[in-house]
C-alpha beads as a LAMMPS data file, in Angstrom:
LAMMPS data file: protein, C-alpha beads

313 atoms
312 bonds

1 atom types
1 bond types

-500.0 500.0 xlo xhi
-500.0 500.0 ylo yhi
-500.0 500.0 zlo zhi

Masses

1 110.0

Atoms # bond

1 1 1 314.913 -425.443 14.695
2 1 1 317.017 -428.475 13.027
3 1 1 315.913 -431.599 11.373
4 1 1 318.006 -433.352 14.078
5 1 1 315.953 -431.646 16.451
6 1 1 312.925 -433.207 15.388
7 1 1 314.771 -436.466 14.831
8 1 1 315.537 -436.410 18.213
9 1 1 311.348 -435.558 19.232
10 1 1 310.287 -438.707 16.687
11 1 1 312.903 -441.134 18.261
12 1 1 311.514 -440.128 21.599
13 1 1 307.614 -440.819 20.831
14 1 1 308.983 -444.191 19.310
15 1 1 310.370 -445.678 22.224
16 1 1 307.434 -444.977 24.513
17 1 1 309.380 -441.517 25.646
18 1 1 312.138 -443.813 27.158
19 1 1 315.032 -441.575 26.644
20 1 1 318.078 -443.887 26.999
21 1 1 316.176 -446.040 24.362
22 1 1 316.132 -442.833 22.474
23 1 1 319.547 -441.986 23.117
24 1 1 320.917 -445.815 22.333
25 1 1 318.483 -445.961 18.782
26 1 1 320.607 -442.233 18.030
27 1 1 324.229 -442.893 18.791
28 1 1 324.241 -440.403 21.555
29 1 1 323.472 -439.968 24.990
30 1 1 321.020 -439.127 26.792
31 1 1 322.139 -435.291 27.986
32 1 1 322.466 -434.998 24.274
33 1 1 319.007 -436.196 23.630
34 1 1 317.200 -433.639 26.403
35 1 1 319.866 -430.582 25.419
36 1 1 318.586 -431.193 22.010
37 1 1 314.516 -431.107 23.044
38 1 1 315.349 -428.362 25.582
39 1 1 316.544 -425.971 22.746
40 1 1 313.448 -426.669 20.496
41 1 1 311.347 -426.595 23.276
42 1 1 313.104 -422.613 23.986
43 1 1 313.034 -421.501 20.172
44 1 1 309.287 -422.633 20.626
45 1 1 308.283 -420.884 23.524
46 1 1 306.069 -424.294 24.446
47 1 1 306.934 -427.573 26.806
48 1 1 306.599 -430.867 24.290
49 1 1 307.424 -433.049 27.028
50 1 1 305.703 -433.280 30.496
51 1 1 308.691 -434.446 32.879
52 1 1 309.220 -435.339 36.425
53 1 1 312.976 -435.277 37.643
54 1 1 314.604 -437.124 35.206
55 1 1 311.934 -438.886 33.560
56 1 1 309.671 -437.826 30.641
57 1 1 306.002 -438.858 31.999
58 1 1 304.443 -437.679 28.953
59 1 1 303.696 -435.680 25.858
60 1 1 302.155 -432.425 25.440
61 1 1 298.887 -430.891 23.698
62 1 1 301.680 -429.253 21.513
63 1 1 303.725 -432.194 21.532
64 1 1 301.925 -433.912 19.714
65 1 1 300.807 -431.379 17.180
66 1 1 304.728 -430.520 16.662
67 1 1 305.266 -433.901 16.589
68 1 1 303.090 -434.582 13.984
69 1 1 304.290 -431.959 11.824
70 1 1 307.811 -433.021 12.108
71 1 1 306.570 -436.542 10.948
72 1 1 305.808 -435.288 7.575
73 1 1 308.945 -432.659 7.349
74 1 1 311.480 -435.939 8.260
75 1 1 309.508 -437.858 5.870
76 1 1 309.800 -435.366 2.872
77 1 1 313.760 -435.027 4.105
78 1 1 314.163 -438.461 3.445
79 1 1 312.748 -438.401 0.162
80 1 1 315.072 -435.850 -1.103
81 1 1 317.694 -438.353 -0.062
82 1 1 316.385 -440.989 -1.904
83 1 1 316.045 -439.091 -4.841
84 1 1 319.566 -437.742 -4.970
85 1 1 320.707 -441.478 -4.313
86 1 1 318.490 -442.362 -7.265
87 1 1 319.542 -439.634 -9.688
88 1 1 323.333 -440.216 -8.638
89 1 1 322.528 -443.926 -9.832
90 1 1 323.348 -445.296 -6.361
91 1 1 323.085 -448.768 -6.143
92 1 1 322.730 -449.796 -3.041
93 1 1 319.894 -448.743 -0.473
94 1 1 317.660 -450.095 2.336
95 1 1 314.081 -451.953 2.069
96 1 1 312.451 -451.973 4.972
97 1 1 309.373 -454.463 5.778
98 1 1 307.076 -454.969 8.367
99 1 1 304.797 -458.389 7.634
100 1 1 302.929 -461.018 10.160
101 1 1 304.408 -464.109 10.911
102 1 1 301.720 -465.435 8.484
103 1 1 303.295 -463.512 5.568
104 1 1 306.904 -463.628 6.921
105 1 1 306.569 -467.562 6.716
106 1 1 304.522 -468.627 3.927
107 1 1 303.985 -465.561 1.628
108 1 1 307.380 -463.730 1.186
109 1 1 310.001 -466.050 1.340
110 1 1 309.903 -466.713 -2.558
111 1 1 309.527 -463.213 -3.498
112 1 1 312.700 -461.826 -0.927
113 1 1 314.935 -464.351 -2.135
114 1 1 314.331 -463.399 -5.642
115 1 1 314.202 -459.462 -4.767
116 1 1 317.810 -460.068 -3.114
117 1 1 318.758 -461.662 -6.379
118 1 1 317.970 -458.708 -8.348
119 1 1 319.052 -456.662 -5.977
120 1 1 322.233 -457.642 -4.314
121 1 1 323.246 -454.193 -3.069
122 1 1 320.108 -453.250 -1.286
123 1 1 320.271 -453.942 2.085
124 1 1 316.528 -455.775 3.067
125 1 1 315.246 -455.528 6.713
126 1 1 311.895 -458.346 7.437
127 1 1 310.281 -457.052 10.718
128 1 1 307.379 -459.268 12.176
129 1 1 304.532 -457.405 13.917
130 1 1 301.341 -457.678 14.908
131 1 1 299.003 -457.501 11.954
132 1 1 297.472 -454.054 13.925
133 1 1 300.838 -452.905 14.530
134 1 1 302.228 -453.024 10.792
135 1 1 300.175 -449.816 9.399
136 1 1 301.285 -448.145 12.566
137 1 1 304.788 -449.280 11.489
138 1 1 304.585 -447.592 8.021
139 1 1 303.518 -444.653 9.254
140 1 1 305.926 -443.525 11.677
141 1 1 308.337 -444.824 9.090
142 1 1 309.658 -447.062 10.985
143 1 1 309.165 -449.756 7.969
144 1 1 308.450 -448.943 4.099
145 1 1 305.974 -451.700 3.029
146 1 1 303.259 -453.032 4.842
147 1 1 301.883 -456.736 4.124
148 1 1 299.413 -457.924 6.765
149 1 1 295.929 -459.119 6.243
150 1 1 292.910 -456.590 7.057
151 1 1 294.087 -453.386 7.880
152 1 1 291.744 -452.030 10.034
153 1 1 290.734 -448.174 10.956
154 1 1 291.324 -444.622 9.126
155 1 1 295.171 -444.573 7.712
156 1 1 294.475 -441.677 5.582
157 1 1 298.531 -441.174 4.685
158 1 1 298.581 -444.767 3.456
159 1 1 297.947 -446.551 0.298
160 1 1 296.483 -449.795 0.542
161 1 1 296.944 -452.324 -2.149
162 1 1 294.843 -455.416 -2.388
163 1 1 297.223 -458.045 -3.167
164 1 1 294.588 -461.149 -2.870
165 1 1 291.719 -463.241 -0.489
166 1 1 293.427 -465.230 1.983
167 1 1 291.679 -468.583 1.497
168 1 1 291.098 -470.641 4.949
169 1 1 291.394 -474.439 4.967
170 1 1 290.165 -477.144 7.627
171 1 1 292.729 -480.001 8.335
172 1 1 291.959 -483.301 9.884
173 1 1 293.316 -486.303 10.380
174 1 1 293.012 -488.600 7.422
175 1 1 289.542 -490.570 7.779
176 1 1 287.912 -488.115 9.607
177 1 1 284.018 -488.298 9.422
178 1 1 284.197 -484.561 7.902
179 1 1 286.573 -485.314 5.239
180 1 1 283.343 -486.996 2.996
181 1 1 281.148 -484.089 3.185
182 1 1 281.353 -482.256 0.237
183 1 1 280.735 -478.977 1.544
184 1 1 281.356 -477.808 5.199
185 1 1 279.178 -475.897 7.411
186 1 1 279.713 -474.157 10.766
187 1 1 277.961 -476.759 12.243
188 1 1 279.470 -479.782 11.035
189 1 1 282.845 -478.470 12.778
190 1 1 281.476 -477.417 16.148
191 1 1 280.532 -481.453 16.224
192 1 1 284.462 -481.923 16.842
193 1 1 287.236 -480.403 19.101
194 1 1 288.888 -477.502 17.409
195 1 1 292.472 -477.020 17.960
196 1 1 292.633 -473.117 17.308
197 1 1 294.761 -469.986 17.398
198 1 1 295.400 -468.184 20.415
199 1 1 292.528 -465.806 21.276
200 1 1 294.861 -462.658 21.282
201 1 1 295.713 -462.831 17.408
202 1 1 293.221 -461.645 14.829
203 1 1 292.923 -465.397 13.217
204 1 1 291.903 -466.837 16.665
205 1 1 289.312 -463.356 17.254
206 1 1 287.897 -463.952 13.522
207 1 1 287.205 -468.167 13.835
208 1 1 285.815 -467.513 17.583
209 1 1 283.619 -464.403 16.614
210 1 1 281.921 -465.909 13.708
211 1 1 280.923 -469.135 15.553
212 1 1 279.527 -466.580 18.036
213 1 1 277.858 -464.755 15.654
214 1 1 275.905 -467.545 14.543
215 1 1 275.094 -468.976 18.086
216 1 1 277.034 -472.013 17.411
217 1 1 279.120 -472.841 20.313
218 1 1 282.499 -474.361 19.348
219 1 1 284.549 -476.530 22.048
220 1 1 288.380 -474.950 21.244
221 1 1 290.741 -477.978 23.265
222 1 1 294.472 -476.117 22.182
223 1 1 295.436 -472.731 21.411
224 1 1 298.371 -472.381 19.552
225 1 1 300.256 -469.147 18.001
226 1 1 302.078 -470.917 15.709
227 1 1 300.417 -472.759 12.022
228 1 1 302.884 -475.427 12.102
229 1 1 302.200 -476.211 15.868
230 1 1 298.507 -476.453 15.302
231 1 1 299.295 -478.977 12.098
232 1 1 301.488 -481.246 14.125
233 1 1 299.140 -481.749 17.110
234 1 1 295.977 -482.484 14.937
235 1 1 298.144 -485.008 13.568
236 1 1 298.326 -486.449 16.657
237 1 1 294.601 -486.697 16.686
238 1 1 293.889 -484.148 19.088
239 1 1 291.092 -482.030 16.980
240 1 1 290.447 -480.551 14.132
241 1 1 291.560 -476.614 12.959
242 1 1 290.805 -474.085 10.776
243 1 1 293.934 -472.305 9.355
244 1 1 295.043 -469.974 6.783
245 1 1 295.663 -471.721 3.347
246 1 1 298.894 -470.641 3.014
247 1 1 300.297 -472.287 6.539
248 1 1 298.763 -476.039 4.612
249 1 1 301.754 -476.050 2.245
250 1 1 302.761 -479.911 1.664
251 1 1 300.057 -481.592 2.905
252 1 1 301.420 -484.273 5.342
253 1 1 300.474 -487.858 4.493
254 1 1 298.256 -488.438 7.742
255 1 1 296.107 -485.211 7.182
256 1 1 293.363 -484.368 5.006
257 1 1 292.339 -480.789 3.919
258 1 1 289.202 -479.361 2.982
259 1 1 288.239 -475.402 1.727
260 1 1 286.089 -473.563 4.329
261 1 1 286.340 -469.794 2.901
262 1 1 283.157 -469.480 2.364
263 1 1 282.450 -470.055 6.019
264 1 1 284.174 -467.001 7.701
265 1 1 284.096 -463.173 6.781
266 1 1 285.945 -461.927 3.855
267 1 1 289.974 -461.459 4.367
268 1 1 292.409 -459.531 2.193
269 1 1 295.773 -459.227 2.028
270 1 1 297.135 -455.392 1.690
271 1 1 300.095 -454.003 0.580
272 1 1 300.510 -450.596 2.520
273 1 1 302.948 -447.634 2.532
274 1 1 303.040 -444.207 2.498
275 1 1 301.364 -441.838 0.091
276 1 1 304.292 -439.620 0.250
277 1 1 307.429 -442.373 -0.295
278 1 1 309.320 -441.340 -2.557
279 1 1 308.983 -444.572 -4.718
280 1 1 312.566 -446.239 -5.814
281 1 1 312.793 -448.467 -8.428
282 1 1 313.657 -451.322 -6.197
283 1 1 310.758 -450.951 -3.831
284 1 1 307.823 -450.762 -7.090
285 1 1 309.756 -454.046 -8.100
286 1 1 309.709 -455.762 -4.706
287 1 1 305.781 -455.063 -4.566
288 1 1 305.258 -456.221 -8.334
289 1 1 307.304 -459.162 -7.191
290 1 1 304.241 -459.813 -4.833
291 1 1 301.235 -458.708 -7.388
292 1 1 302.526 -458.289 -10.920
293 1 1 299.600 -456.438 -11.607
294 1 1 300.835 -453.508 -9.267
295 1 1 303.274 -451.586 -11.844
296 1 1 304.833 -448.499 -10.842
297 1 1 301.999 -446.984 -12.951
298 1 1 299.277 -448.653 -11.355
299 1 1 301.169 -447.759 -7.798
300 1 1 301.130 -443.818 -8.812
301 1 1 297.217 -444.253 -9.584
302 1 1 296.668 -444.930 -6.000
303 1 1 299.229 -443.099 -4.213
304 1 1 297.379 -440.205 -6.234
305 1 1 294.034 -441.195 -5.725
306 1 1 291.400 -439.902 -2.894
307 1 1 292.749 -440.330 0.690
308 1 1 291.518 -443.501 2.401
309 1 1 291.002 -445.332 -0.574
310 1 1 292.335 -448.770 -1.421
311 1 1 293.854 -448.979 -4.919
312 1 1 291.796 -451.345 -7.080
313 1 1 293.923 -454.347 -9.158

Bonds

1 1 1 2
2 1 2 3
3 1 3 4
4 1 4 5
5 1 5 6
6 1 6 7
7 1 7 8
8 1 8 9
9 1 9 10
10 1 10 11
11 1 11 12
12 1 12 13
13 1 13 14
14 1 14 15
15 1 15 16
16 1 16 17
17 1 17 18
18 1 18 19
19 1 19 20
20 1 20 21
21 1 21 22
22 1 22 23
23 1 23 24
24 1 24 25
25 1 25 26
26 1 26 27
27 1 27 28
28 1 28 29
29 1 29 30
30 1 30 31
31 1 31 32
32 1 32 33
33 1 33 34
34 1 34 35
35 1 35 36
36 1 36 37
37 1 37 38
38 1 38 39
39 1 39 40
40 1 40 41
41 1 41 42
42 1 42 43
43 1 43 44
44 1 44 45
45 1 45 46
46 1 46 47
47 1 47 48
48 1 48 49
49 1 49 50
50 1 50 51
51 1 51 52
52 1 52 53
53 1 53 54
54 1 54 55
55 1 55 56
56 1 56 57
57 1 57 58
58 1 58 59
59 1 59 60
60 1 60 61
61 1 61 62
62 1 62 63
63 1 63 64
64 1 64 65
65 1 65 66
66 1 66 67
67 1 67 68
68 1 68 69
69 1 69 70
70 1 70 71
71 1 71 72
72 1 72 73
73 1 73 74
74 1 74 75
75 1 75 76
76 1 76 77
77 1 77 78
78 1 78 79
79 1 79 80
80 1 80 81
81 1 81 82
82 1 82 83
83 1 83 84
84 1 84 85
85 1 85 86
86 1 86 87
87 1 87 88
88 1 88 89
89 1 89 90
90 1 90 91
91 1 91 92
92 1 92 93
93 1 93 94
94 1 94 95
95 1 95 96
96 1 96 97
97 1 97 98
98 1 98 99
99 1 99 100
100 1 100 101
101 1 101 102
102 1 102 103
103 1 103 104
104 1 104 105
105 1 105 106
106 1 106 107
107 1 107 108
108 1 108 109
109 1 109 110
110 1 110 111
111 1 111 112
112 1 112 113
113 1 113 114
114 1 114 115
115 1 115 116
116 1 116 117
117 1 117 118
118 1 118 119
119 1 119 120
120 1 120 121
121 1 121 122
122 1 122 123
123 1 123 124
124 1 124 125
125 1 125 126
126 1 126 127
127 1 127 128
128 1 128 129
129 1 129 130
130 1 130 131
131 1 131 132
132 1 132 133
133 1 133 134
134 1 134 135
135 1 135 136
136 1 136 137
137 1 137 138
138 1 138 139
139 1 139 140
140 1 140 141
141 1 141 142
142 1 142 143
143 1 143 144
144 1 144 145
145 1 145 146
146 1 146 147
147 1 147 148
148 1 148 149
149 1 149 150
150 1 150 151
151 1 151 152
152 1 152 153
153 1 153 154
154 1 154 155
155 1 155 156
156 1 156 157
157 1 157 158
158 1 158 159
159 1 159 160
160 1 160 161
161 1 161 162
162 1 162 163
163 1 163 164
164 1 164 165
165 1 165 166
166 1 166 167
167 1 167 168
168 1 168 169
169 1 169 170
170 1 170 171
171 1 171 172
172 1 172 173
173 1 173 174
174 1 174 175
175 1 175 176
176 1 176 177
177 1 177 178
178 1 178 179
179 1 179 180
180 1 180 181
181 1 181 182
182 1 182 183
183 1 183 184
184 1 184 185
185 1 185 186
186 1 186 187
187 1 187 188
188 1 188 189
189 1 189 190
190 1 190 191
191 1 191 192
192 1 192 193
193 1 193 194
194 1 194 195
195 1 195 196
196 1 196 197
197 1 197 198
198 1 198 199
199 1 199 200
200 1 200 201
201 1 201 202
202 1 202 203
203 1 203 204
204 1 204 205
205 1 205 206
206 1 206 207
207 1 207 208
208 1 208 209
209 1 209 210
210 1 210 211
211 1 211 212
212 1 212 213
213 1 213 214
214 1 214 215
215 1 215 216
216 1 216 217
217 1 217 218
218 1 218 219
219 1 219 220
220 1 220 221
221 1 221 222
222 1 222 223
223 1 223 224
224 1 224 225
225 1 225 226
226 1 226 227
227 1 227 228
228 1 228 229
229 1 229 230
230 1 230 231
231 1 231 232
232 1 232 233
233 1 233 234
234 1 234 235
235 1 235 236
236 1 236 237
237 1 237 238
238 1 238 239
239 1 239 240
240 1 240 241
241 1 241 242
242 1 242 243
243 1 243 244
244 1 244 245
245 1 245 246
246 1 246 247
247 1 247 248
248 1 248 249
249 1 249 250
250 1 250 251
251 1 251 252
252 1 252 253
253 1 253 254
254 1 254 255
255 1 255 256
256 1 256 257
257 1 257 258
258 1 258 259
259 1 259 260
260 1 260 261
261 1 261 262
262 1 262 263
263 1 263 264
264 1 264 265
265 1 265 266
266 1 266 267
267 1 267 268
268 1 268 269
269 1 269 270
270 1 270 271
271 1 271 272
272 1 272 273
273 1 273 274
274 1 274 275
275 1 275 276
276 1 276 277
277 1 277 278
278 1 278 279
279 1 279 280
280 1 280 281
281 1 281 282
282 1 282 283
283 1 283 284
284 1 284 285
285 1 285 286
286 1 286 287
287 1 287 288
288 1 288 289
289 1 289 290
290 1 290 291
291 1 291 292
292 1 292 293
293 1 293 294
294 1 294 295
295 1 295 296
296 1 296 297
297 1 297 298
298 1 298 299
299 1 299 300
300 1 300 301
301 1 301 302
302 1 302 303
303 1 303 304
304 1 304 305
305 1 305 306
306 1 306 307
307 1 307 308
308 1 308 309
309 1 309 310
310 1 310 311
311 1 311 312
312 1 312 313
């Protein structure tokens, strides 16, 4: 058994057991690729793949289990890399980051731009995801910091860092009846047409459920994706929406904003990565770049603390 073996197995599982994706992601080709699985699967004595012809249709009982195991074995390979780099006072390196477009736009262009000044040499990879898809991300290693807002479900080989409340803002245009109340309810906005966030992303699931949840029925005229989308056509007149805080920015002349995060459940943004990442200096300053409370200390403390807890700042 070889570590390129099991390179070979975790390449597979990531491209949805496609293996000329696996193959073109490795530098090799694709006899390579099965040749390589064929001879683990013989020092084994157990099928990881379920195949058909020429196609891989699926992944064993033992698949899985091997594969799983092999996770944490390339993961602790790569961290004697890292250290050797580290203790050979390499430079250079690779930090790599899997965000929402929420984050990618609004919340980490200041701190990569000064991370890249510090750290010329280190080669910086921004990956957008869905927000559910970014601890998945960390965890196969396919990134090594997570920033998304509410990580959801068991990640017990993560570390989650609290990194702040994402506040939620309502923007209108200027003169708008609601812009003289002094503090909105869920009823003043269901009076108005809501230009809102497409149904299939968590900010458009969270602003729908909770005017469900409180049997208020909310008339939603656009669905948008996109913050600066849903600015520019409430501008126009078209409704009113409820949007992240961060996505206000400059508030254009013709709009008028007004706090409603007291109105929707509770949102954090979290820091995630793994609890066995080998932690370079360049990636605890990147994160205290984005909560200066988190110091390598304080980053130890939780990647030593009970599984499946979130740090505390």
């Amino acid at each position: 058994m070889t570590l390129k073996q099991l390179r070979f197995l975790r390449e597979i599982s990531r491209q949805s057991l496609n293996m000329s994706n696996a193959a073109l992601a490795l530098h090799t080709s694709q006899p390579g690729v099965s040749r390589q699985l064929q001879e683990l699967e013989g020092e084994l004595g157990v099928e990881l793949l379920v195949r058909r012809k020429n196609r891989v249709l699926a992944m064993t009982e033992a698949g899985h289990a091997v594969l799983a195991a092999a996770q944490r074995m390339l993961n602790e390979a790569d961290n004697i890399r890292l250290i050797a780099e580290e203790l050979r006072q390499e430079r250079g390196g690779r930090l790599a980051l899997a965000t929402s477009h929420l984050h990618a736009r609004y919340t980490l262009l200041a701190p990569v731009k000064a991370f890249t000044e510090r750290h010329p040499e280190v080669e910086l990879h921004l990956m957008q995801a869905d927000p559910d898809d970014v601890p998945r991300m960390i965890e196969a290693n396919e990134a090594d910091v997570g920033i998304s807002t509410d990580v959801t479900g068991a990640h017990p080989s993560l570390v989650l860092l609290p990194s702040g409340v994402l506040r939620r803002s309502v923007i209108m245009p200027k003169g708008h009846p609601l812009s003289r109340k002094k503090k909105l309810t869920l009823k003043d906005l269901a009076n108005y047409p809501i230009v809102g966030y497409s149904p299939r992303s968590r900010g458009g699931q969270i602003i729908a459920r909770t005017f469900r949840d409180h049997r208020i029925e909310a008339r939603f005229v656009v669905s948008a994706s996109d913050s600066d989308v849903i600015k520019a056509y409430v501008e126009e007149g078209l409704g009113i929406a409820i949007v992240p805080s961060l996505a206000v920015g400059t508030v254009p002349a013709r709009l008028h904003v007004a706090d409603a995060t007291h109105l929707f459940p509770k949102s954090v943004t979290i820091i995630s990565l793994r609890r066995d990442i080998y932690l370079r200096r360049y990636l605890t300053d990147f994160i205290q770049m984005l909560v200066p409370a988190l110091t390598r200390e304080a980053i130890h403390r939780a990647m030593n603390a009970n599984e499946g807890v979130a740090a505390k700042r």
